[in-house]
Z-matrix of the N, CA and C atoms (Angstrom, degrees):
N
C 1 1.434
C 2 1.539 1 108.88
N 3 1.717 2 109.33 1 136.51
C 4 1.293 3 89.05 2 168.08
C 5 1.577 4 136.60 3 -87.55
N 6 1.185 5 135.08 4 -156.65
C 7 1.135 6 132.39 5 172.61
C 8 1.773 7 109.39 6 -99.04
N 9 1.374 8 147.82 7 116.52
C 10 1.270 9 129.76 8 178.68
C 11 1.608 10 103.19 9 -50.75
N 12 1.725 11 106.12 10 -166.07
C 13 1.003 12 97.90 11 -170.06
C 14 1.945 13 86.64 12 -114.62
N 15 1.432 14 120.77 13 167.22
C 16 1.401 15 126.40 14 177.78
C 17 2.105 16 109.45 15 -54.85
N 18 0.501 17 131.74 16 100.32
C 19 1.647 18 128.20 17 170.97
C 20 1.663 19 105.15 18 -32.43
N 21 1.974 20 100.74 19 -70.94
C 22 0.949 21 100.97 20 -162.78
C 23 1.601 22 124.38 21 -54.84
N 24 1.703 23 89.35 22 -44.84
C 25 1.827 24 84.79 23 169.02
C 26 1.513 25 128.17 24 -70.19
N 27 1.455 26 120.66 25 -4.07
C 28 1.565 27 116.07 26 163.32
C 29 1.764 28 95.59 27 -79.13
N 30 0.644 29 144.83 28 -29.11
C 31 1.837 30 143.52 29 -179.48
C 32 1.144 31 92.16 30 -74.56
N 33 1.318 32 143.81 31 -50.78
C 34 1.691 33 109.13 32 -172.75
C 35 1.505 34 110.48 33 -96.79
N 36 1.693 35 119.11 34 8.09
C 37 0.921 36 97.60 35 156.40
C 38 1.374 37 136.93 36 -79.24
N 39 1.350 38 113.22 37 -22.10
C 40 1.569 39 153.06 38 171.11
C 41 1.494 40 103.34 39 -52.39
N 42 1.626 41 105.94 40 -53.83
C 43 1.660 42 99.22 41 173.00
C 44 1.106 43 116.06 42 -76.31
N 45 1.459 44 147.17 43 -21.77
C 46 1.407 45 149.84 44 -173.84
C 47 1.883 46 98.33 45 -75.46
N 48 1.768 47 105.90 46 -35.38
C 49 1.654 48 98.53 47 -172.54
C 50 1.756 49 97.16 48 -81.21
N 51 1.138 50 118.88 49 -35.38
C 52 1.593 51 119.66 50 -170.86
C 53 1.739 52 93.92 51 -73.45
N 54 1.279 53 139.65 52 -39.06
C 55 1.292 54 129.44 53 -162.45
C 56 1.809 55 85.51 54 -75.93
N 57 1.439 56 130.35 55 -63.84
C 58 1.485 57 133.44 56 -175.44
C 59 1.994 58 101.41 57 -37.57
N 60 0.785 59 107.63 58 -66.44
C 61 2.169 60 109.16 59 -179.21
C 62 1.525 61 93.15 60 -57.65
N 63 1.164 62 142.75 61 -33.69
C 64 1.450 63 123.80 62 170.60
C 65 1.535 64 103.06 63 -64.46
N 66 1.426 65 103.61 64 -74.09
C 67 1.778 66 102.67 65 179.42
C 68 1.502 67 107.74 66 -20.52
N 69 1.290 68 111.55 67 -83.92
C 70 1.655 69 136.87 68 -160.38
C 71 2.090 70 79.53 69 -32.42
N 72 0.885 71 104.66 70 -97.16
C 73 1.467 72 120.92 71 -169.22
C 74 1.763 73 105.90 72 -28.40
N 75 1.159 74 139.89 73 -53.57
C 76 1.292 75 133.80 74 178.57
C 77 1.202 76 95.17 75 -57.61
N 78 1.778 77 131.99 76 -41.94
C 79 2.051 78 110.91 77 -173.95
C 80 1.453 79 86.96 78 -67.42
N 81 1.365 80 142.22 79 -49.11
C 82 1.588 81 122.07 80 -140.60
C 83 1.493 82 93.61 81 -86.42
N 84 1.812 83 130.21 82 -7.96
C 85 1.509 84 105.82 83 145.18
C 86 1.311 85 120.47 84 -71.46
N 87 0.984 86 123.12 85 -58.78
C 88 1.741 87 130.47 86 178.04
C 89 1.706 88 108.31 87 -23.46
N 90 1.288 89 103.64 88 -59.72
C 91 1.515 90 108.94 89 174.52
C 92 1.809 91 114.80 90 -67.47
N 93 1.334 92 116.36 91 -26.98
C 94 1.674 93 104.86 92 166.19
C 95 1.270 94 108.34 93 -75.02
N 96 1.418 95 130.61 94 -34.67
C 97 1.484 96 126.03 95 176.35
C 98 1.293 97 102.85 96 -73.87
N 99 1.139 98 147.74 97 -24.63
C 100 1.599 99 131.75 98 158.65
C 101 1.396 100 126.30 99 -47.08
N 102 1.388 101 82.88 100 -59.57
C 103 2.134 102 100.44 101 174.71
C 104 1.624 103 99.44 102 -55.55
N 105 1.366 104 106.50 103 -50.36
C 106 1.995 105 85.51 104 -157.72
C 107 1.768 106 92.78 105 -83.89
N 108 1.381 107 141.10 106 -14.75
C 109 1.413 108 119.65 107 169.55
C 110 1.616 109 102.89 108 -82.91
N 111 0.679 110 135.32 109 12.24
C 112 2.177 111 145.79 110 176.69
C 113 1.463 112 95.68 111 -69.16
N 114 1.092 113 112.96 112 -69.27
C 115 2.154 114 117.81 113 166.09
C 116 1.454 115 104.90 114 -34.25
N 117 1.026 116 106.62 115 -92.45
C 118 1.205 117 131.27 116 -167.03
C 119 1.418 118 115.62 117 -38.15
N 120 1.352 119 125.09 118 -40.32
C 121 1.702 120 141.00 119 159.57
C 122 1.709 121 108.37 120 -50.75
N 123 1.292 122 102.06 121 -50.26
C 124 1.919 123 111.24 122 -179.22
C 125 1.088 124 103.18 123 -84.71
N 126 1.237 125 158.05 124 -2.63
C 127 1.454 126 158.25 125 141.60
C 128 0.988 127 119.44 126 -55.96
N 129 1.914 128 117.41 127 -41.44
C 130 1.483 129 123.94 128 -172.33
C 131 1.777 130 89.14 129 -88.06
N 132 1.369 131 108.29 130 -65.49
C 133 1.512 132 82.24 131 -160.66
C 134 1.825 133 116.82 132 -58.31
N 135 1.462 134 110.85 133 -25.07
C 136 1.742 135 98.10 134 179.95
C 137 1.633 136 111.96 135 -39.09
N 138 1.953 137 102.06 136 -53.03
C 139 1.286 138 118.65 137 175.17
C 140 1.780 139 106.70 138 -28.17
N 141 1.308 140 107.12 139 -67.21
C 142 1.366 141 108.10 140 -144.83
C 143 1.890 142 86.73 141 -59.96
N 144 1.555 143 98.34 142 -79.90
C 145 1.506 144 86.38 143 168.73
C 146 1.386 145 133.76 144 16.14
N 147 1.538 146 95.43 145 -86.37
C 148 1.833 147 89.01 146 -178.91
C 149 1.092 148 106.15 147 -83.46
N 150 1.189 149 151.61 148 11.53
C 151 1.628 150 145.54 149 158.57
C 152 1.711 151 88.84 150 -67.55
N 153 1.363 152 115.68 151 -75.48
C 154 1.623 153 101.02 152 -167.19
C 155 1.584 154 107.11 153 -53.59
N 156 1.158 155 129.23 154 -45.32
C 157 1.998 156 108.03 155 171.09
C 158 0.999 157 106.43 156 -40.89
N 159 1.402 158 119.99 157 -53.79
C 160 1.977 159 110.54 158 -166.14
C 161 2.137 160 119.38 159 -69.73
N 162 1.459 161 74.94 160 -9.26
C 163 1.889 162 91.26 161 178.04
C 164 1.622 163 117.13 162 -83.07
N 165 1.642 164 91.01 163 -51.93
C 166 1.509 165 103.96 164 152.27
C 167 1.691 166 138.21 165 -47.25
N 168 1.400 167 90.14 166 -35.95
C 169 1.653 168 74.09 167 -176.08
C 170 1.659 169 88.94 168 -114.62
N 171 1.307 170 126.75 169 16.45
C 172 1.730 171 104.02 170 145.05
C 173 1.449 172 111.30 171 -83.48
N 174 0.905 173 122.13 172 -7.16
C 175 1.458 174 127.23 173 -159.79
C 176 1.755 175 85.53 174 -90.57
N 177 1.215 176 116.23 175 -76.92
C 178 1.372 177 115.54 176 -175.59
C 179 1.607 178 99.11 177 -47.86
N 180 1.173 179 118.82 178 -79.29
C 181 1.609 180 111.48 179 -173.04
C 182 1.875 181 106.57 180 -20.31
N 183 1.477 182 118.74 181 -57.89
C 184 1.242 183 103.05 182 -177.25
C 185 1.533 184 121.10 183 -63.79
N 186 1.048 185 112.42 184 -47.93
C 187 1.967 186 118.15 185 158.45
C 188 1.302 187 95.27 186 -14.79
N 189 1.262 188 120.04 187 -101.53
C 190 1.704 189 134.83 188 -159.30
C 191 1.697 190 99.61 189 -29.84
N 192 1.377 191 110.28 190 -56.42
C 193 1.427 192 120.36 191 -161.69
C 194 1.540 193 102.62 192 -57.83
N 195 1.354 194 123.00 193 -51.13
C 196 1.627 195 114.98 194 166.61
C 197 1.216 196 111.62 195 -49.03
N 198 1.360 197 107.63 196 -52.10
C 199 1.873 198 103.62 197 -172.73
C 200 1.602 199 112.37 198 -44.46
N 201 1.171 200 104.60 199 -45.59
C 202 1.612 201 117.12 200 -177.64
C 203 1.531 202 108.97 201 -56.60
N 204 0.986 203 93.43 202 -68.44
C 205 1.935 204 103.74 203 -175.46
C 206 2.028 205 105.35 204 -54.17
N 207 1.345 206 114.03 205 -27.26
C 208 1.406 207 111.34 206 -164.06
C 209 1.786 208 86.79 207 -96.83
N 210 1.145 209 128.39 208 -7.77
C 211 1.354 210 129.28 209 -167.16
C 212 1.723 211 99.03 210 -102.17
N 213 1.397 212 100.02 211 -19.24
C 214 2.073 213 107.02 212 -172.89
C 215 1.069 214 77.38 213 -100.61
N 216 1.696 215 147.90 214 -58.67
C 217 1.638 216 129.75 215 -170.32
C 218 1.658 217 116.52 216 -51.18
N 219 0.884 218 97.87 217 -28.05
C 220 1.825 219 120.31 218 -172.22
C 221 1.384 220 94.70 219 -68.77
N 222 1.213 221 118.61 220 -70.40
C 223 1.416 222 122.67 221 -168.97
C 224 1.856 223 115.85 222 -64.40
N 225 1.072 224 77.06 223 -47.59
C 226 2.086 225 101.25 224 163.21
C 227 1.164 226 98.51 225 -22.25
N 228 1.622 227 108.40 226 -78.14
C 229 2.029 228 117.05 227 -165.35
C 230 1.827 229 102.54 228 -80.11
N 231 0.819 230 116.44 229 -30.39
C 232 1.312 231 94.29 230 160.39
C 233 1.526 232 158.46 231 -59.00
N 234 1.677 233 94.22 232 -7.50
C 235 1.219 234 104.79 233 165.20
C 236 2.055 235 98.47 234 -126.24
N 237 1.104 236 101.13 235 30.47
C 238 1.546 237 85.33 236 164.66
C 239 1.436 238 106.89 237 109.40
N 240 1.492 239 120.49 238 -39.44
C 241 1.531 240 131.82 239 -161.94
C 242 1.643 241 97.64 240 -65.78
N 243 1.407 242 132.41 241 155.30
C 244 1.292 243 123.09 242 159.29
C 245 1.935 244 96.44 243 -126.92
N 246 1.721 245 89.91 244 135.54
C 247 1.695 246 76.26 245 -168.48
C 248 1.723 247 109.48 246 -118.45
């Protein structure tokens, strides 16, 4: 005669394979939410990127523009003018 087989230990083996296909499946979401925020990450930082160039060169553009005006005040009192 044979011996059956244990129930209980085919049931937790059953839960160890059903808990593993949950696991497995939550990384292969984790990894689609990586891929589709991957765009979306290089979009924001390009963004930021050229926001600081365009910050940068208002920033410089305004630099020069004092220089200019403090370089026409300069010249201004030097011949007498007060401006």
């Amino acid at each position: 005669m044979t011996k059956p087989f244990d129930v209980d230990e085919i049931a937790k083996k059953q839960q160890i394979i059903d808990g593993s296909k949950r696991f497995f499946r939550m990384i292969g979401d984790v990894v689609e939410l990586g891929k589709a925020l991957e765009p979306i990450v290089s979009l924001e930082r390009a963004a930021n990127e050229a926001q600081a160039r365009l910050d940068n060169e208002i920033v410089q553009k305004q630099m020069d523009l004092n220089r200019l005006i403090k370089s026409r005040t300069d010249w201004l009192a030097s011949v007498g003018i007060k401006g």
